[in-house]
C-alpha positions in Angstrom: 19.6 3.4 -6.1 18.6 2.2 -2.6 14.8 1.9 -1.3 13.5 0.0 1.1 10.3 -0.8 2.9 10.3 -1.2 6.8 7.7 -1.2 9.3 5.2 -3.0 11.5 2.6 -2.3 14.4 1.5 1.0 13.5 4.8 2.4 11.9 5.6 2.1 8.2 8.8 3.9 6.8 9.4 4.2 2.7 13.2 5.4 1.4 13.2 6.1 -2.0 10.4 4.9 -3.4 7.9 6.1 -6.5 4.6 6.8 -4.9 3.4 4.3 -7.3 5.3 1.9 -5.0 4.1 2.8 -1.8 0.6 3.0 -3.2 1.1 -0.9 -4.1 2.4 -0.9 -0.6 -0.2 0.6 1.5 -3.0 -1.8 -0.9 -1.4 -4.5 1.0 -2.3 -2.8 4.6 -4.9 -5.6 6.2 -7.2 -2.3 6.6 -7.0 -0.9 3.3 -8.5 -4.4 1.5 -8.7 -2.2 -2.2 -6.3 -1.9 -4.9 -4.7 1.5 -4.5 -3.2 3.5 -7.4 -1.3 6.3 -7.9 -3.1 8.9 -9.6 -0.6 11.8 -7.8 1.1 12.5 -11.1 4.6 13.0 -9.1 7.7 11.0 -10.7 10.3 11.4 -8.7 11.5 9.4 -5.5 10.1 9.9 -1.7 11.1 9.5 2.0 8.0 8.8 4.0 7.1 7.7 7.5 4.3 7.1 8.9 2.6 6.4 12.4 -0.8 4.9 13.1 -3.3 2.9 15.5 -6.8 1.4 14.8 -7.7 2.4 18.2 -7.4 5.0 19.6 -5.6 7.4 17.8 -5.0 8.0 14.0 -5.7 5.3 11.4 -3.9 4.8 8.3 -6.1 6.6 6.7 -6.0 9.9 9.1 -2.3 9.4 9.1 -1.8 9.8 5.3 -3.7 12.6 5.7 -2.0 14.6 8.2 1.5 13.2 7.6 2.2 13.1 4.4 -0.6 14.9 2.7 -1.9 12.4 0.6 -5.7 11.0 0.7 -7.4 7.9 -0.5 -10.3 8.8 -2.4 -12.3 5.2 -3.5 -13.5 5.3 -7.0 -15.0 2.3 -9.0 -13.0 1.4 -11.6 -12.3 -2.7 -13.0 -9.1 -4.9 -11.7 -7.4 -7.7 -13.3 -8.2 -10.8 -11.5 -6.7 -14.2 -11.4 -9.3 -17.2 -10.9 -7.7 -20.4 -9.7 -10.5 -23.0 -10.7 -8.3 -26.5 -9.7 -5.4 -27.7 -8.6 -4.1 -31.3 -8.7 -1.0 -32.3 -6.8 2.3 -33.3 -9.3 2.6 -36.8 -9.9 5.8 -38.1 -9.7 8.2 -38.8 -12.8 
């Protein structure tokens, strides 16, 4: 099966991907700065492109909205975190 991710300055475009996928995808949007999951409940495999601005014009956001028909709704939940305490360069062998 073929998917693939493409985009950049206001235009992101998704072939066949879960939605789980481009939820993962759109969390890492500089904008979006939250986890975002996939709470849709649809299985299958999606074609989606979108086109946005931060100013003027349509955000991410507004664009799920009226181009795909999907909406981020924030709800508090907990996330698995990774703490990096140290780090200590390798000595040589």
């Amino acid at each position: 099966m073929t998917f693939s991710i493409r985009g950049g300055n206001g235009n992101i475009t998704y072939i066949g991907l879960t939605l789980a996928q481009i939820a993962t995808s759109i969390a890492g949007q500089a904008v979006v700065r939250a986890p975002v999951a996939d709470r849709t409940g649809l299985t299958g495999r999606y074609d989606l492109h979108l086109e946005f601005n931060e100013d003027p014009g349509p955000n991410i956001f507004t664009a799920l909205v009226e181009q795909a028909g999907l909406k981020l709704q924030p709800e508090k939940g907990t996330v698995d975190v990774i703490v990096v305490d140290r780090a200590e360069r390798p000595t040589e062998n």
